[in-house]
C-alpha positions as CSV (number, residue, x, y, z in Angstrom):
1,X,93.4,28.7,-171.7
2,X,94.0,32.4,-173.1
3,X,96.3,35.4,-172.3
4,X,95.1,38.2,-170.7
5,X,96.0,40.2,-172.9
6,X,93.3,37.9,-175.4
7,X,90.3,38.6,-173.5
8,X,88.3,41.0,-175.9
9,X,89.1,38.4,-179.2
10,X,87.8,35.7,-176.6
11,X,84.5,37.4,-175.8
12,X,83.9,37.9,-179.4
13,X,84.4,34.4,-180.8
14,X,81.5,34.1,-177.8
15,X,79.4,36.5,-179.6
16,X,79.6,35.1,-183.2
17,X,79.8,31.1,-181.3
18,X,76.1,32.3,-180.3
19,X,75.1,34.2,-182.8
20,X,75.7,30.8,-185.4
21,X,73.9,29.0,-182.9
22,X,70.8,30.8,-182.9
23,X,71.2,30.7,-186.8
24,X,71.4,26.8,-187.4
25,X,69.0,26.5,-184.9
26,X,66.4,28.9,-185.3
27,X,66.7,30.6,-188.4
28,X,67.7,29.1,-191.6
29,X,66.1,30.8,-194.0
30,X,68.6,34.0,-192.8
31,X,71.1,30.9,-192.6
32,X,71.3,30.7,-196.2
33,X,71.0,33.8,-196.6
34,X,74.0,34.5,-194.4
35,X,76.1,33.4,-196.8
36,X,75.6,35.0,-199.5
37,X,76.9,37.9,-198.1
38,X,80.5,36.4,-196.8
39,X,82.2,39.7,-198.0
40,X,80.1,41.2,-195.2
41,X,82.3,42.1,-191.6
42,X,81.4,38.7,-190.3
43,X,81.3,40.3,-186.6
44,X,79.0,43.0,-187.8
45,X,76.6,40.6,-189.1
46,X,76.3,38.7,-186.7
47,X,75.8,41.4,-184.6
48,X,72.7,42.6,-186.2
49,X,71.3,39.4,-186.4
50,X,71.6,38.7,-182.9
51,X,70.2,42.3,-182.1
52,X,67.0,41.5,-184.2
53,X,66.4,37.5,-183.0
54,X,68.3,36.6,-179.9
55,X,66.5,38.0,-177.2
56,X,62.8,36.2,-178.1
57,X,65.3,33.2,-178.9
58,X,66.7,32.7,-175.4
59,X,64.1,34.5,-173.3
60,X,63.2,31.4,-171.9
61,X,66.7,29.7,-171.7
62,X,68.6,30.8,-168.7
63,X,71.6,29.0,-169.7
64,X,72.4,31.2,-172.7
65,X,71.3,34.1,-170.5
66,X,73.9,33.6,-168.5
67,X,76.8,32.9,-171.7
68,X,75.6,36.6,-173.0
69,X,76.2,38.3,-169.2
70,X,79.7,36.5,-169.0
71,X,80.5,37.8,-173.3
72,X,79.3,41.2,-172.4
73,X,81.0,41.3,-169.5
74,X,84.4,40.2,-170.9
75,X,84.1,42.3,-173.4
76,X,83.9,45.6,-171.0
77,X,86.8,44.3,-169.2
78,X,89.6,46.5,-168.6
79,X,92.6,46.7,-170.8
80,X,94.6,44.7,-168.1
81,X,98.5,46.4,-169.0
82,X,96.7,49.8,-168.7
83,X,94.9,48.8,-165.3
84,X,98.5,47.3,-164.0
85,X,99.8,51.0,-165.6
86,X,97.6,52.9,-163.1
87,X,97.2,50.8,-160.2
88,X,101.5,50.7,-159.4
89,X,101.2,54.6,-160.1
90,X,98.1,54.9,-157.3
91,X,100.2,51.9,-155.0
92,X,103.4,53.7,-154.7
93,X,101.4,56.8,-153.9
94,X,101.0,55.1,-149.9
95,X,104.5,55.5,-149.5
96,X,104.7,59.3,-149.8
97,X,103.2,59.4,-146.7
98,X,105.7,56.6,-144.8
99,X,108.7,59.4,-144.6
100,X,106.5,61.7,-141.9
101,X,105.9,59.0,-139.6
102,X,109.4,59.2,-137.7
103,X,109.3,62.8,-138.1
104,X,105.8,62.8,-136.4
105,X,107.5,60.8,-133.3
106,X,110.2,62.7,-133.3
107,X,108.1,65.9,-133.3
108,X,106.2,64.6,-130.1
109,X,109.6,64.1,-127.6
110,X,110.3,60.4,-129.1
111,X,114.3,59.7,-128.8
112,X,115.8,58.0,-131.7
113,X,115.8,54.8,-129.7
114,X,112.2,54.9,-128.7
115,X,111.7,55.3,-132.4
116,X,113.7,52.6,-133.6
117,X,112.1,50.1,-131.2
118,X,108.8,50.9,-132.7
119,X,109.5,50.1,-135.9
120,X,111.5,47.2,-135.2
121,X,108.9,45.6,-133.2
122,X,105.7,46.1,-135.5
123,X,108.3,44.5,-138.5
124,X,109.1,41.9,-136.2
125,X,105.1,41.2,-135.5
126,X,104.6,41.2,-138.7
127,X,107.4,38.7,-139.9
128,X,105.6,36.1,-138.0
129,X,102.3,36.9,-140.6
130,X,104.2,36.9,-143.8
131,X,105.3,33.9,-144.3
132,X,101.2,32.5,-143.5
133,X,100.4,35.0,-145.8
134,X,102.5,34.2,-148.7
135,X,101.6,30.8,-148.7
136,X,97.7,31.9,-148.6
137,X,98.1,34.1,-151.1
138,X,99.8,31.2,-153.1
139,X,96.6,29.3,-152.8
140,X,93.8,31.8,-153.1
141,X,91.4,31.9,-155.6
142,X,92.0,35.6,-156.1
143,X,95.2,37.5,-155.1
144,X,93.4,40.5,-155.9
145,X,91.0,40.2,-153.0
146,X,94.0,39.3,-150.8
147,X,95.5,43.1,-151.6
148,X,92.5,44.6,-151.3
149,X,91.7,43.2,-147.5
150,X,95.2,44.5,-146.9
151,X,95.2,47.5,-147.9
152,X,91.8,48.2,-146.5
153,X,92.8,46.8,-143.3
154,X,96.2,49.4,-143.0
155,X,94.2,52.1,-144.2
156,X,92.0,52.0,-141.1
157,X,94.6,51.7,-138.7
158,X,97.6,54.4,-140.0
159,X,95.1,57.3,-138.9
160,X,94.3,56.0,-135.5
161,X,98.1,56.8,-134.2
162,X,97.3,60.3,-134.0
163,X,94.8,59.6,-131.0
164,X,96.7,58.8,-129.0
165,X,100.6,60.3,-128.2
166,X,101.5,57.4,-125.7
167,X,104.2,55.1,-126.2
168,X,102.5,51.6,-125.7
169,X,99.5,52.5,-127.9
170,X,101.4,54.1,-131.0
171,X,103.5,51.0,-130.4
172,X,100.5,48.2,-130.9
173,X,98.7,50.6,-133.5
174,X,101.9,50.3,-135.5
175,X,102.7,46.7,-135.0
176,X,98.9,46.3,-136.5
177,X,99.3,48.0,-139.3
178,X,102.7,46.6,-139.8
179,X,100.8,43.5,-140.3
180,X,99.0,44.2,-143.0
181,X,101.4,46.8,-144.3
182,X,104.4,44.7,-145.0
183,X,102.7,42.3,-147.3
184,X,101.7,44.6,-149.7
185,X,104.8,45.5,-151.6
186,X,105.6,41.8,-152.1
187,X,101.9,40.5,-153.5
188,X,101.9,43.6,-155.7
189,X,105.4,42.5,-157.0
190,X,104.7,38.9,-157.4
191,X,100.8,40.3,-159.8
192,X,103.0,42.9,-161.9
193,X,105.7,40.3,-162.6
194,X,103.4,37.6,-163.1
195,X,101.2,39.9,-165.6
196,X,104.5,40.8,-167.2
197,X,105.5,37.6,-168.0
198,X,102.0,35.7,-168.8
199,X,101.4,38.7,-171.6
200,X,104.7,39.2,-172.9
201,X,104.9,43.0,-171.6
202,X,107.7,44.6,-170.4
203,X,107.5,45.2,-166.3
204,X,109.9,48.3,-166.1
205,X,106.9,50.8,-167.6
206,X,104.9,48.7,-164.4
207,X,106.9,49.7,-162.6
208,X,108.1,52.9,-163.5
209,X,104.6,54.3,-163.1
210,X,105.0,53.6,-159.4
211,X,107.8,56.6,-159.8
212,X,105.5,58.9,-161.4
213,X,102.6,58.5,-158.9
214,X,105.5,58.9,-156.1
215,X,106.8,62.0,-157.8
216,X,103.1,63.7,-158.4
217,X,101.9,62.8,-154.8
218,X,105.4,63.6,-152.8
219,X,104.4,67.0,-154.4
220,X,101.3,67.2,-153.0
221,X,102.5,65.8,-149.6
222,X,105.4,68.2,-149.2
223,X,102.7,70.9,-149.6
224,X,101.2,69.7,-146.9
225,X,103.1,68.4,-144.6
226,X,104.5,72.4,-144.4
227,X,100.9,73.2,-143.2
228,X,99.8,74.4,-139.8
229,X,99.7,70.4,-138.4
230,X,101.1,69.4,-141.9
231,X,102.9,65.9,-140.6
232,X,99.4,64.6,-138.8
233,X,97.5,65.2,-142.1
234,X,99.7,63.0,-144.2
235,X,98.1,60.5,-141.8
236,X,94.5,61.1,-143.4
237,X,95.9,61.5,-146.5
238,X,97.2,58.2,-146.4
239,X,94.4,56.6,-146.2
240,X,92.3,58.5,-149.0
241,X,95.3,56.7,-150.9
242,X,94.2,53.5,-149.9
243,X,90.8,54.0,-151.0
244,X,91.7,54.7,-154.4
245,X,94.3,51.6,-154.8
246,X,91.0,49.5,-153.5
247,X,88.8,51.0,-156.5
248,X,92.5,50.4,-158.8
249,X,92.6,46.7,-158.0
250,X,89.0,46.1,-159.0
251,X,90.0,46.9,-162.6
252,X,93.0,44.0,-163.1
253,X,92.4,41.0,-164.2
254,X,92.0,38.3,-161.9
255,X,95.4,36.8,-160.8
256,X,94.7,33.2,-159.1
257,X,97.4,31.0,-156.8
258,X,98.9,28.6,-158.5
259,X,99.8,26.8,-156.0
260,X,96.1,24.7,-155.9
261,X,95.2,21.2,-156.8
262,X,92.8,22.2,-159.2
263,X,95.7,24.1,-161.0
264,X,97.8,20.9,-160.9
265,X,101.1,20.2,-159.2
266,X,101.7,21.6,-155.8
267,X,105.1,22.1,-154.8
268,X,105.7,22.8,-150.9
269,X,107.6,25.9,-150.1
270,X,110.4,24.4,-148.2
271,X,112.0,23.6,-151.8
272,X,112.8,26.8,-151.8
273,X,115.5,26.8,-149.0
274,X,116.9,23.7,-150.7
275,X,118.1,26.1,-153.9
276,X,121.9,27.5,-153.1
277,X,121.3,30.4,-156.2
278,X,117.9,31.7,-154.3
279,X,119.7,31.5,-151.1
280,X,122.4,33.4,-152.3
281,X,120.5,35.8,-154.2
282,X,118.1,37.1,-151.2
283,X,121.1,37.1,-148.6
284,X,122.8,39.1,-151.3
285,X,119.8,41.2,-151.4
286,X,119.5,40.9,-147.3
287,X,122.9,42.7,-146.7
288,X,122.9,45.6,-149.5
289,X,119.2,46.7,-148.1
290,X,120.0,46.8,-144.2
291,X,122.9,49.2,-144.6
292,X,121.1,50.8,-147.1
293,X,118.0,50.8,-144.5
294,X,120.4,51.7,-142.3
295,X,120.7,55.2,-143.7
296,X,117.5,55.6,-145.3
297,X,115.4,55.1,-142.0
298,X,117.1,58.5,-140.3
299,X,117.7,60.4,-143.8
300,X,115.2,62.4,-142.5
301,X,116.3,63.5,-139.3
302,X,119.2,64.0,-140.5
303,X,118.0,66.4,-143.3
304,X,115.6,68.0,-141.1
305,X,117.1,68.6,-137.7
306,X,120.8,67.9,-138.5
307,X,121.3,69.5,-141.7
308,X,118.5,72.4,-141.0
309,X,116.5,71.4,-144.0
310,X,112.5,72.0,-144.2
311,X,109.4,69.8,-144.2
312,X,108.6,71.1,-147.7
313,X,112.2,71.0,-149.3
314,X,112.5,67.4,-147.5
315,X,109.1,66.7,-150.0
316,X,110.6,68.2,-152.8
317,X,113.6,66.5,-152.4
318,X,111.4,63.0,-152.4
319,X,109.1,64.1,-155.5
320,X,112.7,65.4,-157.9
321,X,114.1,61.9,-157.0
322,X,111.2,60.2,-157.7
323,X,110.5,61.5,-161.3
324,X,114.6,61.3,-161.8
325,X,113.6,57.6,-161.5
326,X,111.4,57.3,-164.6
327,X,113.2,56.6,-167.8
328,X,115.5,54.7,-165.8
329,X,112.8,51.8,-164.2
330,X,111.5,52.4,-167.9
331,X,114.6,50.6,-168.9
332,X,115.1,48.3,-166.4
333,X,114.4,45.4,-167.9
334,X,116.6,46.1,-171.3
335,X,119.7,47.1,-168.8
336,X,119.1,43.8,-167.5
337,X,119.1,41.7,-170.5
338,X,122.4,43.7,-172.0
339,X,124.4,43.9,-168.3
340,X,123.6,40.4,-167.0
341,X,122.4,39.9,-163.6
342,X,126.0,39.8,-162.0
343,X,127.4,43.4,-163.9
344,X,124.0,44.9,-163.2
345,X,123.9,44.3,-159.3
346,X,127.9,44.8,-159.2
347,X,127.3,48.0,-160.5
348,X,124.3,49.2,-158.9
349,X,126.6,48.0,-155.2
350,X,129.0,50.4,-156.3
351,X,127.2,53.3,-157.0
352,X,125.1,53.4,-153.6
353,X,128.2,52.7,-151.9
354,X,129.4,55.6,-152.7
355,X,126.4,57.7,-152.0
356,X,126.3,56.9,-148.4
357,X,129.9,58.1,-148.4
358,X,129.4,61.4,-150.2
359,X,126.2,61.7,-147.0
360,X,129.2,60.8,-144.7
361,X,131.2,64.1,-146.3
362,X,128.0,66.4,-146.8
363,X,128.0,70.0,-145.2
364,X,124.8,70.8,-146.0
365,X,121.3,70.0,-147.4
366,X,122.6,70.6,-151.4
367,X,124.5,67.9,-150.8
368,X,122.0,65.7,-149.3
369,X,119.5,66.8,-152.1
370,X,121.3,65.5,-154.9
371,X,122.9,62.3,-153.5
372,X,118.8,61.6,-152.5
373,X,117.9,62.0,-156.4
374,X,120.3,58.7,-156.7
375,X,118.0,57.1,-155.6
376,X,116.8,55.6,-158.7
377,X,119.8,53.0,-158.2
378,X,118.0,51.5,-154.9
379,X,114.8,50.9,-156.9
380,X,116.4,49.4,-160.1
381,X,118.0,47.0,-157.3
382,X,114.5,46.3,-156.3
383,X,113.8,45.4,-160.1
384,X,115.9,43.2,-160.9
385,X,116.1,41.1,-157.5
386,X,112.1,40.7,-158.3
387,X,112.9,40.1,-161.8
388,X,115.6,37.9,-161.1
389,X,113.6,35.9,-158.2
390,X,110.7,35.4,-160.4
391,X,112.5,34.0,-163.2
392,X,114.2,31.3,-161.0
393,X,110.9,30.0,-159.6
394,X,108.0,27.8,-160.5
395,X,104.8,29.3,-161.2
396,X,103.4,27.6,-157.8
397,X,105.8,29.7,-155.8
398,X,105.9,33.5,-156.9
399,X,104.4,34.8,-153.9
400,X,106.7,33.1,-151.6
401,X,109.6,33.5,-152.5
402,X,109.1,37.6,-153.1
403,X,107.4,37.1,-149.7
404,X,110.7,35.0,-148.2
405,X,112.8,37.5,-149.5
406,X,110.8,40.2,-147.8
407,X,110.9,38.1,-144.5
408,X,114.3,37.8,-144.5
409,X,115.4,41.1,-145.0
410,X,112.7,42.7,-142.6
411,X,114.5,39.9,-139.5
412,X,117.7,41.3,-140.5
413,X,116.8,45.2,-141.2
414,X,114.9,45.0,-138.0
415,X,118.0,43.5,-136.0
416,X,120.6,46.2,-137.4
417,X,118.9,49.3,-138.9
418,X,116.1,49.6,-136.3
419,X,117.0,48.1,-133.2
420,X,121.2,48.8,-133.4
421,X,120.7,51.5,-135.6
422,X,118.9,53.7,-132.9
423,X,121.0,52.6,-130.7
424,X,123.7,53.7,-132.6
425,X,122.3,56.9,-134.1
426,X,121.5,58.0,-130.4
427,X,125.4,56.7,-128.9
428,X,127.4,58.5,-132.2
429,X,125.2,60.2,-134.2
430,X,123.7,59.8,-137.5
431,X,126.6,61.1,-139.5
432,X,129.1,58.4,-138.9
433,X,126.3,55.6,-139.8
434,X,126.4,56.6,-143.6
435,X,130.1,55.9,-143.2
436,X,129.6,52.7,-142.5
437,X,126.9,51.6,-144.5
438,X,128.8,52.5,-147.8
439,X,131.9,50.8,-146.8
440,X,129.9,47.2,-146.1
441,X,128.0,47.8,-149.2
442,X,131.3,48.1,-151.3
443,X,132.6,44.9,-149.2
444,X,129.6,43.2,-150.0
445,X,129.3,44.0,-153.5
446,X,132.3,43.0,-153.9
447,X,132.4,39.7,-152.5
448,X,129.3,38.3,-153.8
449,X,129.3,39.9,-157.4
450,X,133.1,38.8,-157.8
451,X,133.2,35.2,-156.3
452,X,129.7,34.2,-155.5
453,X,127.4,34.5,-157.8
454,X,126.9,31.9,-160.7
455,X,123.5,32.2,-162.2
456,X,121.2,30.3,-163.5
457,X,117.8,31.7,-164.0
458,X,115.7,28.1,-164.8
459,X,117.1,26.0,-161.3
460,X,115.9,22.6,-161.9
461,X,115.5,21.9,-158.1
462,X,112.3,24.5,-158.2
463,X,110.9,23.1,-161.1
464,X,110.9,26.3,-162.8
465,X,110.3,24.5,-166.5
466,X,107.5,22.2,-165.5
């Protein structure tokens, strides 16, 4: 077996492993000749030699044939860091888009409840797929294709709520391409971490480039979303987003499942529920994200309508936080390593606790503007939980657990910040929920950084060594 990362020195040792066949075979005269002139670039030889006498040579021997097309074709491949590079910068370009959609209902006479109910059912839907999915995924002979029928699939449906202002039908469009939506951001963590650690390169740059194709795109969406009909492009523009990530994915290298027979042990998923450090670690991870979903889902209404902000200053206000991001998710991985997993997260609690307090306090959209460019703390929490899951987990199991932890935290986010959190928005206002979401954040923080939390990144019961 090689690295990735080995794929061009492994399609050359092809070349010259040919090239001396044809010569003891075939050719000894130039044989002997051959080495007399060892000083020569050995790769250079043998590529003139094969350029003068291999093709009469294997004309009529399909087998080789077919040795050459798989070299040549190695050799052409992709360098695989770059393609991972520019594929998360082109993936977290879909998300630009996400932030319009509740403006879009609200803009159509949706209430806040109505709009919460939406999005907590499609999650819901689509909880019952992700878990089927992960474990698919886990045994597929190509994750690639898996991401690439997905995002396809969502692509399609996002444009089609605009047909359509009725209640029931935005509700199962949604719910439909919550299905296929929802597994994205989980499969495309469990590739860039698994890349990361098969080749030895770091996965903050991975990810960071997903903040640079956020920052450049939220640019060009907050143009246009202040457009005559600017919100229902961002719909289309979604899905000439897709399109590109399709042609992106094509480029990496082929990530299998590990979880196979042919690849050797299977383990069954349910060992994961039997580890007390994962457990932990995603209901950790559970409780910070719903009261940060919390605020996050009506941080837009709340900029927009409450606050009197604009469409395009709301999409300025995205793309400034999102570039703010960079050299921080650049580093992710070395504050990691120097912090420790308990000081990082502790730290990272503390700081978005007090963001959603300073929303609490804000009296206008200043305010509002530079708490949002905090929110580079939100996504180095994201980084290290992947990290952090993927390090405690066999190789069989990548996918699942990123795609239990997403599972988990969509039941709960869909129980509190949709369903109770419209309610609530609706009953006493948006205002008062940041209030509450940064003092359960600073209890939680507390509680599990100071008296939970003992890690240990290899558990034995996973079978993270074998």
């Amino acid at each position: 077996m090689f690295k990735m990362g080995d794929m061009g020195e492994v399609a050359n040792e092809k070349w010259v492993g040919l090239c001396k066949n044809f010569i003891n075979r075939s050719i000894p005269t130039v044989r002997k000749r051959f080495f007399c002139f060892a000083s020569i670039d050995m790769k250079v030889l043998y590529m003139i030699i094969l350029s003068k006498v291999a093709h009469k040579l294997i004309a009529n021997d399909p087998a080789q044939r077919r040795c050459i097309r798989m070299a040549a074709k190695e050799r052409k491949t992709f360098p695989p860091y770059l393609a991972f590079l520019l594929f998360n910068a082109a993936f977290f370009m879909m998300d630009t888009t996400n932030s319009y959609f509740q403006i879009h209902l609200n803009s159509i006479g949706f209430t806040k409840t109505m709009i919460g109910t939406i999005t907590g059912t499609a999650s819901l839907v689509a909880l019952v797929f992700q878990p089927v999915f992960g474990v698919l995924t886990d045994s597929a002979k190509s994750k690639n294709r898996v991401l690439q029928g997905m995002v396809l699939m969502s692509a399609l449906l996002y444009p089609l709520i605009l047909l359509n202002k009725n209640f029931i039908y935005i509700l199962l469009i949604y719910t439909g391409y919550a299905i296929f939506r929802n597994f994205q951001h989980p499969l495309n963590t469990t590739l860039s971490v698994e890349y990361s650690e098969q080749s030895g390169k770091p996965y903050g740059p991975i990810r960071m480039m997903g903040a640079v194709g956020y920052a450049l795109m939220m640019s060009l969406v907050g143009v246009v979303s202040a457009q005559e009909k600017g919100v229902e492009k961002t719909f289309i523009l979604y899905s000439a987003i897709c399109l590109l990530n399709i042609l992106l994915i094509s480029l990496l290298p082929r990530m299998k499942g590990h979880n196979r027979k042919s690849e050797g042990k299977k383990i069954s998923p349910m060992v994961l529920f039997k580890s007390k450090p994962i457990l932990m670690l995603i209901l950790f991870q559970i409780l910070i994200n719903v009261f940060t979903n919390l605020c996050r889902s009506y941080f837009g209404i709340y900029f927009t309508d409450d606050m009197g902000g604009s469409n395009q200053l709301y999409g300025t206000m995205l793309s400034v936080a999102a570039a703010i991001e960079i050299p921080f998710l650049f580093m992710a991985d070395k504050f990691l390593r120097k912090l420790g997993p308990r000081l990082m997260l502790f730290i990272l609690g503390a700081i978005t606790a007090v963001r959603w307090i300073v929303c609490f306090f804000a009296t206008g959209t200043t305010t509002l503007f530079v708490v949002y460019c905090g929110n580079f703390i939100n996504i180095l929490e994201t980084v290290t939980f992947a990290l952090l899951l993927s390090r405690m987990v066999a190789p069989q199991l990548k996918t699942s657990v990123q795609t239990l932890s997403a599972t988990i935290q969509n039941v709960a986010s869909i129980l509190i910040s949709s369903y109770l959190g419209g309610m609530l928005a609706d009953w006493i206002g948006i205002r008062p929920l940041f209030l509450l979401s940064g003092v359960m954040v600073a209890v939680v923080t507390v509680i599990f950084c100071g008296f939970v939390f003992k890690f240990d990144q290899n558990d034995p019961a996973l079978g993270a060594n074998e």
